[in-house]
Every structure is written in C-alpha cells, then in structure tokens.
C-alpha positions as CSV (number, residue, x, y, z in Angstrom):
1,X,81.7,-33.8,-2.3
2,X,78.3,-34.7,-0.6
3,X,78.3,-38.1,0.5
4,X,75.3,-40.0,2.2
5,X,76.4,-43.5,3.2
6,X,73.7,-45.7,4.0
7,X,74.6,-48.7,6.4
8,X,77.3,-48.1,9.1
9,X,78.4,-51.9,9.3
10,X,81.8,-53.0,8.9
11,X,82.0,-51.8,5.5
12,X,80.0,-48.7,5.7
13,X,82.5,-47.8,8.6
14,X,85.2,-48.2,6.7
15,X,84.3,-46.3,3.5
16,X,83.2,-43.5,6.2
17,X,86.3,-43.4,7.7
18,X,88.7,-43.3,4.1
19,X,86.4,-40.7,2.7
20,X,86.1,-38.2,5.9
21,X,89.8,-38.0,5.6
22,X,89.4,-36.3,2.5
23,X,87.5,-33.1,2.6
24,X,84.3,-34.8,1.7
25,X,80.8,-33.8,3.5
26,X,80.0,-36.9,5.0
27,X,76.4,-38.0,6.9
28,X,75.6,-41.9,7.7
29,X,72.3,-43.5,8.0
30,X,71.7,-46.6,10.2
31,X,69.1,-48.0,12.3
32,X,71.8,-48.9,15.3
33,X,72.3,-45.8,17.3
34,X,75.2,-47.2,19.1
35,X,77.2,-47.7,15.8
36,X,76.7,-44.4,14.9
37,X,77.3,-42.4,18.0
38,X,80.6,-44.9,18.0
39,X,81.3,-43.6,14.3
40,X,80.6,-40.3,15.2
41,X,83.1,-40.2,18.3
42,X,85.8,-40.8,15.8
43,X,84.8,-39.2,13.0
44,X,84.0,-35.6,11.6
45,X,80.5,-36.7,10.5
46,X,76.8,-36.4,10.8
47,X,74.6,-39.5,12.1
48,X,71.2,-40.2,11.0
49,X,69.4,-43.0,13.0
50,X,66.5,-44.6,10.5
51,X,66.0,-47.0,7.9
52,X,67.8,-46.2,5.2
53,X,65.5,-46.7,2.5
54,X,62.8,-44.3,3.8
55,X,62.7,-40.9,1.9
56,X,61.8,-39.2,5.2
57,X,65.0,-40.8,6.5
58,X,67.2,-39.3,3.2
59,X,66.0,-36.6,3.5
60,X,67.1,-35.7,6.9
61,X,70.7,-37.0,5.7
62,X,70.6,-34.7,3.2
63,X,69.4,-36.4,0.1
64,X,68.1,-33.2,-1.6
65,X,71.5,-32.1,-2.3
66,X,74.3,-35.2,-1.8
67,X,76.2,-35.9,-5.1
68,X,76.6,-39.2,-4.5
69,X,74.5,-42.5,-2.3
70,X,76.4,-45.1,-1.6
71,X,74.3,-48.2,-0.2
72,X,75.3,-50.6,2.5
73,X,73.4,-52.0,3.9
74,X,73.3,-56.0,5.0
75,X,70.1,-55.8,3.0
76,X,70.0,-55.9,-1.3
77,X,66.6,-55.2,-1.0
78,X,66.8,-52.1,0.9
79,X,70.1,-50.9,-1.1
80,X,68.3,-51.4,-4.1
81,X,64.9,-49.8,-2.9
82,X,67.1,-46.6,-1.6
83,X,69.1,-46.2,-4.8
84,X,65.4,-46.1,-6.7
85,X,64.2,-43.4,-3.8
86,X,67.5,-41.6,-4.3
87,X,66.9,-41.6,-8.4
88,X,63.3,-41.2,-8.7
89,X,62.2,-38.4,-6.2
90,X,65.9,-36.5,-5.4
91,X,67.7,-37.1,-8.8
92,X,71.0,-37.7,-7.1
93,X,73.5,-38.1,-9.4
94,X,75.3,-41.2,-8.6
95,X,73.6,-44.1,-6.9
96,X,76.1,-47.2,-5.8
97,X,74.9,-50.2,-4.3
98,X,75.9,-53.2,-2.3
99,X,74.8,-56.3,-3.9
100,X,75.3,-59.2,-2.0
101,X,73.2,-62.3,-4.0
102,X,74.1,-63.6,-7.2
103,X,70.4,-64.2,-7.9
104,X,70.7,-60.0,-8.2
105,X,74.2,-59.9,-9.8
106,X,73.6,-62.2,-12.4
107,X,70.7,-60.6,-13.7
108,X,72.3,-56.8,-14.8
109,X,69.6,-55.6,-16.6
110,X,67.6,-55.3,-13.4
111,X,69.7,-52.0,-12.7
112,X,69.3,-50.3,-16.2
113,X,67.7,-46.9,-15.6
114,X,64.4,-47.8,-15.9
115,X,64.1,-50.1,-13.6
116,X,66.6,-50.4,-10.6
117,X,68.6,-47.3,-11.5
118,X,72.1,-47.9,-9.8
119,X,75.0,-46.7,-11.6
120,X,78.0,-48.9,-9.7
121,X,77.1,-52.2,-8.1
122,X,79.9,-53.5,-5.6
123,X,79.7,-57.1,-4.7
124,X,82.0,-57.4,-1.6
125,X,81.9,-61.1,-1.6
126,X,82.9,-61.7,-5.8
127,X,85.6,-59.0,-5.1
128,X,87.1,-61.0,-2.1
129,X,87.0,-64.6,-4.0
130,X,88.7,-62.9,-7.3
131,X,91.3,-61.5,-4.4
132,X,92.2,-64.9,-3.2
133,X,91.7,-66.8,-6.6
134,X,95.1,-64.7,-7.6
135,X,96.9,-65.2,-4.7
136,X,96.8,-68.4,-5.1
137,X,97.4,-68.3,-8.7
138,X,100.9,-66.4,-7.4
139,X,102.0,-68.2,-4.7
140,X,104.6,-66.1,-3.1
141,X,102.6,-63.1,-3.6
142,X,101.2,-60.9,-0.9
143,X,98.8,-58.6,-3.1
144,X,98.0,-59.2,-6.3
145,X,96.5,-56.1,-8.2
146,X,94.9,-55.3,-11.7
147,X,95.6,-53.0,-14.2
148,X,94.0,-52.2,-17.8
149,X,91.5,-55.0,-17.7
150,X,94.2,-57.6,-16.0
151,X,97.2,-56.3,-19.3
152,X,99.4,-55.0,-16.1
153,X,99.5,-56.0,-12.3
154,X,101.0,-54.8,-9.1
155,X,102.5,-56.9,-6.9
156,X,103.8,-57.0,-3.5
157,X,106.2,-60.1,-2.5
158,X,108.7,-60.6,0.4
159,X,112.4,-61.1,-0.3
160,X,113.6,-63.9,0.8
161,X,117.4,-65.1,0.5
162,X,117.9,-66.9,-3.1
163,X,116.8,-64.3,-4.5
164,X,119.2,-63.0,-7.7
165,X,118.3,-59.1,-6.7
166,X,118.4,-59.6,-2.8
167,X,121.6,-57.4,-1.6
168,X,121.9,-55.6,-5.1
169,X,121.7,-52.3,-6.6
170,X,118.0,-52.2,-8.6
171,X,119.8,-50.9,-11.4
172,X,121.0,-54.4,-11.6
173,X,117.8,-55.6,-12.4
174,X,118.3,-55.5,-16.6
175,X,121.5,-58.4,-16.2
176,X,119.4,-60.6,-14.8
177,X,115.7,-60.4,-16.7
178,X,115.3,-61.6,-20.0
179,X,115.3,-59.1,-23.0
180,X,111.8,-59.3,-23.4
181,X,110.6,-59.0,-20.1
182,X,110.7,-55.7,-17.9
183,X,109.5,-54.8,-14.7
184,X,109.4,-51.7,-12.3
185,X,109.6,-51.5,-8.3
186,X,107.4,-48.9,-6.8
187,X,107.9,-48.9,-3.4
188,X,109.6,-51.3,-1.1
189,X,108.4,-51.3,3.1
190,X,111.4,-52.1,5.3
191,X,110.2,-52.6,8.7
192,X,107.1,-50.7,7.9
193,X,109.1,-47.6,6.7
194,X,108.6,-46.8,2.7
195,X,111.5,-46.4,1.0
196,X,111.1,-44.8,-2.3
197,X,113.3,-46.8,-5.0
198,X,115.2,-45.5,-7.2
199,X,118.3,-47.0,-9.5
200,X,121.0,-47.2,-6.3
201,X,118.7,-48.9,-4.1
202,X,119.6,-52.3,-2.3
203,X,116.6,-54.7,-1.9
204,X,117.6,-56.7,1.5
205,X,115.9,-59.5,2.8
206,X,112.3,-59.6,4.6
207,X,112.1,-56.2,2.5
208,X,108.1,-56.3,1.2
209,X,108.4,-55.2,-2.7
210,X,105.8,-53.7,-4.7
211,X,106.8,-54.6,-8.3
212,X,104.1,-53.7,-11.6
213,X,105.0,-55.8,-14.8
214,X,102.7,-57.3,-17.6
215,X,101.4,-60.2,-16.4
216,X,103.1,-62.7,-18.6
217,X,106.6,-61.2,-16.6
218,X,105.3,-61.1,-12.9
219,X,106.8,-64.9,-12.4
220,X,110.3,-64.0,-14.0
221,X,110.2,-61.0,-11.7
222,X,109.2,-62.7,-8.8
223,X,112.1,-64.8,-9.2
224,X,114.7,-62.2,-8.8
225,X,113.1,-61.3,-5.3
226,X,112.8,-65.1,-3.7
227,X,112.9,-68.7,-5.0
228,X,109.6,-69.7,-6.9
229,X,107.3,-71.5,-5.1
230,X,106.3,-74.6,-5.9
231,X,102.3,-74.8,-8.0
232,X,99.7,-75.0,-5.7
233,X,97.8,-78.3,-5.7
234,X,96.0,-78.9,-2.7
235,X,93.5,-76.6,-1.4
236,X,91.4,-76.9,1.7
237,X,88.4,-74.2,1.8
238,X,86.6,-73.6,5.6
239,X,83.4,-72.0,5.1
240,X,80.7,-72.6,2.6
241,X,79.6,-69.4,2.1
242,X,79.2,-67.2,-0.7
243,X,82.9,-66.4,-0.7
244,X,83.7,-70.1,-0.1
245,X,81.3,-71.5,-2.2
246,X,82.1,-69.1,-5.8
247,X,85.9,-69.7,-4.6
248,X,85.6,-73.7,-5.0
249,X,83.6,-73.3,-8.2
250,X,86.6,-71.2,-9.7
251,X,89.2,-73.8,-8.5
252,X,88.2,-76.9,-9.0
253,X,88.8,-77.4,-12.6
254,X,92.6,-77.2,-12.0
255,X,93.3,-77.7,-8.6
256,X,92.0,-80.6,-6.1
257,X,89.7,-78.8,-3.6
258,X,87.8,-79.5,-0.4
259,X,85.9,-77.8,1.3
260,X,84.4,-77.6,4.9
261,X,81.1,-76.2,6.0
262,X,79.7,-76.7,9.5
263,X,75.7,-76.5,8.6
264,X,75.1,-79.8,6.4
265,X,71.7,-78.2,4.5
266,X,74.3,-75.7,3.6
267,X,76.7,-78.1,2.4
268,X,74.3,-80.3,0.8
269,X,73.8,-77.3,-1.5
270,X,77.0,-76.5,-2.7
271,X,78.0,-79.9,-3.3
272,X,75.1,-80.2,-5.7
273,X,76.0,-76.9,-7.4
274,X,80.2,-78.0,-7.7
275,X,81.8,-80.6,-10.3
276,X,85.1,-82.1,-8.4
277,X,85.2,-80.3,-5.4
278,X,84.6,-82.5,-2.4
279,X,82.6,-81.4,0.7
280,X,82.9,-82.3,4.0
281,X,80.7,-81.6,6.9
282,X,82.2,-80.7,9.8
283,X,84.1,-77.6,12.3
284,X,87.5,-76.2,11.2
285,X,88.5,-75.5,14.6
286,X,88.0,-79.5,15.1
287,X,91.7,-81.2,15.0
288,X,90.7,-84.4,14.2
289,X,89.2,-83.4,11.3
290,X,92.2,-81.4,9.9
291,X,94.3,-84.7,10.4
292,X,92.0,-86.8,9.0
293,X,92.1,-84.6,5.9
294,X,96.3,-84.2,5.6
295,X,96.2,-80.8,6.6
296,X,99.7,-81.2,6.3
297,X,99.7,-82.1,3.0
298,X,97.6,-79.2,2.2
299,X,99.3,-76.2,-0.2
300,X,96.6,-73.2,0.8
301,X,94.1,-73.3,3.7
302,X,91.7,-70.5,2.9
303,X,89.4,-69.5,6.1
304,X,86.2,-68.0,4.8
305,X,83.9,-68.0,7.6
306,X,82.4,-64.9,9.1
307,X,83.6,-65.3,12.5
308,X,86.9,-63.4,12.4
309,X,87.9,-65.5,15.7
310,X,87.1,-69.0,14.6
311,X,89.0,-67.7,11.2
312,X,92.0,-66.9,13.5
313,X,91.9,-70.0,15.9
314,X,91.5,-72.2,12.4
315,X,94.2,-70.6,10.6
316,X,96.7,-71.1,14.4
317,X,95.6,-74.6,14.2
318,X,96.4,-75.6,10.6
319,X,99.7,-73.8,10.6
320,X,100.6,-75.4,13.8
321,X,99.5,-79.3,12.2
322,X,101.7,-78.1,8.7
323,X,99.6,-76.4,6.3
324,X,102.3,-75.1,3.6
325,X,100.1,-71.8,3.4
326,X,97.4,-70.3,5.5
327,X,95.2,-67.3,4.2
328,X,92.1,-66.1,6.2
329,X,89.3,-63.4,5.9
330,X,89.8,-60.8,9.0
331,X,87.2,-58.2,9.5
332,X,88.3,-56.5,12.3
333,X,91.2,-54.4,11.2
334,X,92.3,-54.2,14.5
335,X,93.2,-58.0,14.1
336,X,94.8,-58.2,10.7
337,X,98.0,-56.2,11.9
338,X,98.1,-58.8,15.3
339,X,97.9,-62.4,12.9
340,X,100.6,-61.2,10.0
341,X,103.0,-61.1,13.0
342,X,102.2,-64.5,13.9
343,X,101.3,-67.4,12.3
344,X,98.8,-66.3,9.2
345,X,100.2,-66.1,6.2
346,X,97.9,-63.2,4.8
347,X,95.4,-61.8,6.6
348,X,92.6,-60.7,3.8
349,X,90.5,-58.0,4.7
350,X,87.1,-57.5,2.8
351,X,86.7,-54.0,3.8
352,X,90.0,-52.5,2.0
353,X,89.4,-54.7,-1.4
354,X,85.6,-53.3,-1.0
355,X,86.9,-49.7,-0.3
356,X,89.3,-49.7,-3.2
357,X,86.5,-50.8,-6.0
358,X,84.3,-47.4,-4.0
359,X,87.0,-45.1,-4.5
360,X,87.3,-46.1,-8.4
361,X,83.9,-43.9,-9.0
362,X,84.4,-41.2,-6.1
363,X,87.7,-40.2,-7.2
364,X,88.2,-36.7,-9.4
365,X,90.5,-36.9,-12.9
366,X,89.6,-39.9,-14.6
367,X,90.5,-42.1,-12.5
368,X,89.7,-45.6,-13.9
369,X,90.6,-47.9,-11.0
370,X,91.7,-47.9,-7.6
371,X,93.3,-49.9,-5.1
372,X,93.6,-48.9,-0.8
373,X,97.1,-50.4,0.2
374,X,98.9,-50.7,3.7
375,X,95.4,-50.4,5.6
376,X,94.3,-47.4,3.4
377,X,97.7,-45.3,4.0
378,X,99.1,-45.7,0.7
379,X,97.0,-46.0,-2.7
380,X,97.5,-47.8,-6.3
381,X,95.8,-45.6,-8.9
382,X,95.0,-46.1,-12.3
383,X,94.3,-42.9,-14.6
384,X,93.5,-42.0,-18.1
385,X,95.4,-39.0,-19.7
386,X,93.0,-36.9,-21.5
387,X,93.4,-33.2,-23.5
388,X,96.4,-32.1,-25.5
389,X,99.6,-30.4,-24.2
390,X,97.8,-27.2,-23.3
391,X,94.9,-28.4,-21.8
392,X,96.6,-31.0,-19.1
393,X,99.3,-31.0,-16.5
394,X,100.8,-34.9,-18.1
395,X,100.2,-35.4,-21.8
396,X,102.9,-34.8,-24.3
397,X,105.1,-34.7,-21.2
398,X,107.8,-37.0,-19.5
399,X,107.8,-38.5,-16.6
400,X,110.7,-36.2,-14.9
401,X,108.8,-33.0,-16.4
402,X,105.7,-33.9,-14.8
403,X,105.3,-32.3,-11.2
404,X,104.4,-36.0,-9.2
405,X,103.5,-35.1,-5.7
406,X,106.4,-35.9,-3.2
407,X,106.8,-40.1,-2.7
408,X,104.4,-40.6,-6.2
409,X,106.0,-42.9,-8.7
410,X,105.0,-44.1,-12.3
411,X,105.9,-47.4,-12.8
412,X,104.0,-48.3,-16.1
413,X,101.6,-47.3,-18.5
414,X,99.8,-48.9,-20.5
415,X,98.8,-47.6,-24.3
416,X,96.5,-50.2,-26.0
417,X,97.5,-53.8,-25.7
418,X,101.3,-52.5,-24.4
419,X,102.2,-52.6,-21.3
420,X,105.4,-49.8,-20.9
421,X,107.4,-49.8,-18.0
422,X,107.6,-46.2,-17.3
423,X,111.5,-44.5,-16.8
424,X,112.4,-41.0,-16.5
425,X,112.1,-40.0,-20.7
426,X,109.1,-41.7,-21.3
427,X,106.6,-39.2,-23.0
428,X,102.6,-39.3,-21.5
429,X,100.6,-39.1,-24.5
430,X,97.0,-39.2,-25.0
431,X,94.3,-41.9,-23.6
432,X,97.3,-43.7,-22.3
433,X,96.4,-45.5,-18.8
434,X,99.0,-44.2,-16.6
435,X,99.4,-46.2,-13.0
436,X,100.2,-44.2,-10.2
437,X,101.8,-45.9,-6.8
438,X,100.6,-43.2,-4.2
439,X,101.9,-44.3,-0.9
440,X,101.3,-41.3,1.4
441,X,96.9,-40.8,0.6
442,X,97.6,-37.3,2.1
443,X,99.2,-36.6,-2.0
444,X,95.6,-37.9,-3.3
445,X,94.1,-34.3,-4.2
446,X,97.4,-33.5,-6.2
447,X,97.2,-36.8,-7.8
448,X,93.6,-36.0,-8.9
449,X,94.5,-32.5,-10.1
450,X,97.1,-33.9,-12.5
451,X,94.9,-35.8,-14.4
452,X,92.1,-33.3,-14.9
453,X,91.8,-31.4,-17.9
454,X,91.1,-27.8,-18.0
455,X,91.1,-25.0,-20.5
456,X,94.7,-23.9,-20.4
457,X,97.5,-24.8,-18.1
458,X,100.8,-23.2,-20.1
C-alpha cells in the first residue's frame, strides 16, 4: 500500500515506524528537516520537507498515486485543508485526519463529502481520556480493551497471590467461575516472555494475563487472578488540558475529582465548564500542594500534562507521599519501559492507543478494530467473517480446522448480542466478529489473508 503520512511528530513517527514494518510504501512530509532525516536514518522511507497542505508539496510525496493520506499534523486546520487537497484534485482514496478540537469533533457534518471530505477522523486526545476512564473503572487492570461496540473486552491484569487460579492448571478455571459466566486467557507474559496458554498451563504470580470475557464477567474473572480492589473514590487529575479537562467531565458524576492546572486563565475555564469537580491552581511537582490535598488519601493520580518529565517527577512524588495508584501519560517510548519498573503504576502512551484506532482502516480482511499491544510487538484484532464455506479460509469451520498463524489464538466471538468464548469445536459462521490475540505482528499478513474472501478456496 501507498502511504503519505503528513506530520512527522510524535505520532506521525510512530504510525511511520508500525507501518514501514509491514511491506507498505511509505513517504513523510514535514516542515522540520531534522525530524525527518532522524526518521529516515531509522527507517526504510522517503522524506519530504514542506508544508503539508500544499499540493506542490503532495505531489512530490507522491499524492498522484498513494492509496491512502493520513494527516498529522499539530495543526486541524492544515490536516483538514490537506485531506480536501488530497480529495478534490488527486482523488485519493482514503483521507484520515487528526482532529485535535472538539469545536471540530463535535460538529461531524463538517467532514461529509461535500464539504471536508475525510473518511476517518482520529482524535488522539478523546482516545487517551476513554483509555484512562476504563482503567479506572477496573482497578486492577493494566489494559482495558473493546470489542463489538464495548459487548466483549480484553484485559490484561497482574497475578497477585490470593488469587483462586494463581499456581493452578487453567483447565481449573470452570470450578471456580459461576455457571453463567466464562472467560478465555489469551496470552500470559512471564518476565516478558509470551507463553501461549493452553488447558495445562499454571498461572504463577507477577504473571501479566490477558483475559477476553463479556463485560458483565471481567470482575468475576479478575477475581480468580488477584484480590479485587477496592472502588475507586478519590481522584486527583494534574493537567487541565484537553485530556485532563474531558477526563474530569466524565468522572465527576460518580467519583470525587480534583483537579490541578498550573495556568489559572486555563483553569478558570474548566472550572466554569465542570459541575462537582474542584479546581485548584497550582504545580504538581510542588509537595506542599500534594499534602495539602491528601495525596495519600488519593485512589488514582492521573498525570496529564504534556511534559513527559514533569509527568514522571509528579507521578515519583505522589507515589513516594502514598497515592494508592499512580497513572501518567508518557510520550517518549523510550521512557514508558524505564517508569513501569519503578514507581508508576501504568505508564499510558498516546502514541500506541492513537496507532491502534489507524491500523483499524489500513488493515486488509475486514478488519473492524484494532489494538497495538506490548509496544506494537503483539496485536489484538477484531475481524468480521464474510463468504460461505467455499469462498473463505474461516466460515463454516472450527477453530482447530482453521490454519491460525503460529502463537494466534481465538479467544471469543461475538455473533449478535452473544458474546462466545471460543474453544477448539466452535464452528465460525457467517458475519460473526471473530477476535484474534496476535502476539508476534510479524503473523499480521496471514492474519489478514484469513479473513479475506475470494472466489474459491477448496
């Protein structure tokens, strides 16, 4: 696939680097020559210096021809302006565009064809607050991943002693759930080594689980790897941005919420535009302030600011003073790695949610939704069976008869409203949502050949 990536910022870098991996034609436009000739050092792809919006500028990236224009840039305006340039005098295909503003966002119809034509618009900041916003729903989760419109969800926990299935065989797993509840491990990382489950495997302690159940089951399941923790009530937010600001809007009706945001024209705006939360004006590196606030009280201390090493420093000092929890936004991937080993609960990183809700409309086979795991190394894919018997590789087939790259599990599907925990005899059938757990990326292009349909495949 031709791919012209317009911005090569944080973001842009990353979706660059995922989708050069993958046999794609890839050329990046940006107006920094240093990011690009850093890009380009570590990448197999072509560099265009210019603004991006500029059809003299596309068409030296190769515009003409691309399949695809995915827009990046810090700017909407000039994301917008390129997808129209793209549409109007190069009829690429597929236009996708970073929308930052929820002036923009809430407004759709301003990307209908005939106006704004973009097909896909990504919104790295409502992606990142929905992200946290189910963590904290879970506590004890890690990740917390959707399926069919929210039906099913993937869901990656430590195990921690107390735990009914810690130190037992996971065929054990039926004695302990309820009859009507079921669930399905998919992969379990043991000192960063996957281990592929099947019935005879022994979940030990500090073993991270990825477990996909119906959402109504994912506490009961949860309780089998660790002792439930406790509802969260408390919440302190640092940063009033657009991630912080949408974040306390969402969690203030049920939880008690402040919020801290250095720049007080800034914070005089959110509180006018929130109900309960309270907000205070001050630094989140400042110690006095923390105290003075019962950080030690505090169930979840989100960091949301854009500096990743304010966000670190924060997060140190609030973990150090007693916060129960401590998540924080981390940009830098080289970073995220280095503060799960220490004192940072969960280290978010915008970049991999952002990159997951990309690769939903780039990927081949009806793929409906997908998520990057494990820093991109390992994938969570939802995909819709399609054709008959003859005409594709999974329908009207079992699980065991279907010829799953090596390491590829299915743990559910979902058909309808039901959410079916997938074992060896269960039968594919049509328009069924099967989720794949892919945790080698490298098994990707198999994964997409499975679930396209062609004329005959007997």
């Amino acid at each position: 696939m031709k791919i012209v990536i317009l911005g090569a910022g944080q973001v842009g870098s990353t979706v660059a680097h995922s989708l050069s991996s993958e046999e794609n034609d890839i050329t990046v436009v940006d107006t920094n020559a240093a990011h690009l000739k850093e890009l380009q050092d570590r990448l197999d792809i072509r560099g265009v210096m210019g603004h991006a919006s500029h059809p003299t500028v596309l068409v030296r990236a190769g515009i003409e021809d691309a399949d695809l224009v995915i827009a990046l840039t810090s700017s909407d305006e000039v994301n917008m302006t390129a997808c129209q340039v793209a549409y109007t005098l190069y009829h690429t295909p597929t236009r996708i565009a970073r929308i930052r503003s929820s002036d923009y966002i809430e407004n759709p119809r301003l990307f209908e064809r005939e106006h704004c034509p973009v097909d896909v618009l990504i919104s790295p900041e409502t992606l990142v607050t929905q992200y946290i916003a189910r963590l904290i729903e879970y506590p004890g989760a890690l990740q917390v991943l959707d399926f069919a419109d929210g039906r099913a969800q993937l869901v990656a926990t430590q195990a921690y002693a107390g735990g009914p299935l810690i130190g037992h065989r996971l065929h054990t797993l039926r004695e302990h759930m309820p009859t009507d509840a079921d669930a399905r491990v998919a992969a379990i990382y043991r000192q960063d080594k996957t281990i592929i489950p099947d019935g005879g495997t022994v979940i030990e302690e500090n073993d991270i689980v990825f477990f996909l159940a119906a959402q109504r089951n994912i506490r009961t399941m949860m309780k089998e790897l660790r002792p439930l923790d406790n509802p969260v009530r408390r919440i302190i937010l640092a940063g009033g941005g657009n991630i912080g600001s949408n974040l306390a809007r969402q969690l203030e009706r049920n939880h008690h919420v402040k919020i801290i945001e250095r720049d007080p024209q800034r914070a005089d705006i959110i509180a006018e535009q929130l109900e309960k939360a309270i907000v205070l004006v001050g630094d989140c590196a400042d110690e006095e302030l923390l105290r003075e606030e019962a950080i030690d009280t505090t169930d979840v201390y989100c960091v949301l600011t854009n500096d990743d090493e304010a966000n670190i420093l924060s997060s140190m000092l609030a973990k150090r003073m007693g916060a129960e929890k401590v998540i924080a936004i981390i940009n830098r991937p080289a970073y995220v790695d280095l503060v799960e080993s220490g004192s940072i609960d969960i280290a978010v990183s915008p970049q991999q949610i952002t990159i997951g809700a990309l690769l939903t409309h780039i990927r081949r086979g009806n793929m409906v939704r997908v998520h990057s795991l494990r820093r991109g190394a390992a994938e969570a894919i939802e995909a819709v069976a399609l054709g008959d018997k003859r005409s594709s590789r999974v329908v009207g087939r079992t699980i065991e008869d279907i010829d799953l790259p090596a390491g590829t599990t299915i743990p559910a599907v979902v058909r309808g409203e039901e959410v079916i925990i997938a074992h060896h005899d269960t039968v594919i059938l049509e328009n069924d949502h099967v989720i794949l757990f892919v945790p080698d990326k490298r098994q990707i292009a198999a994964v997409e050949r499975l679930f396209q349909v062609g004329a005959i495949f007997l």
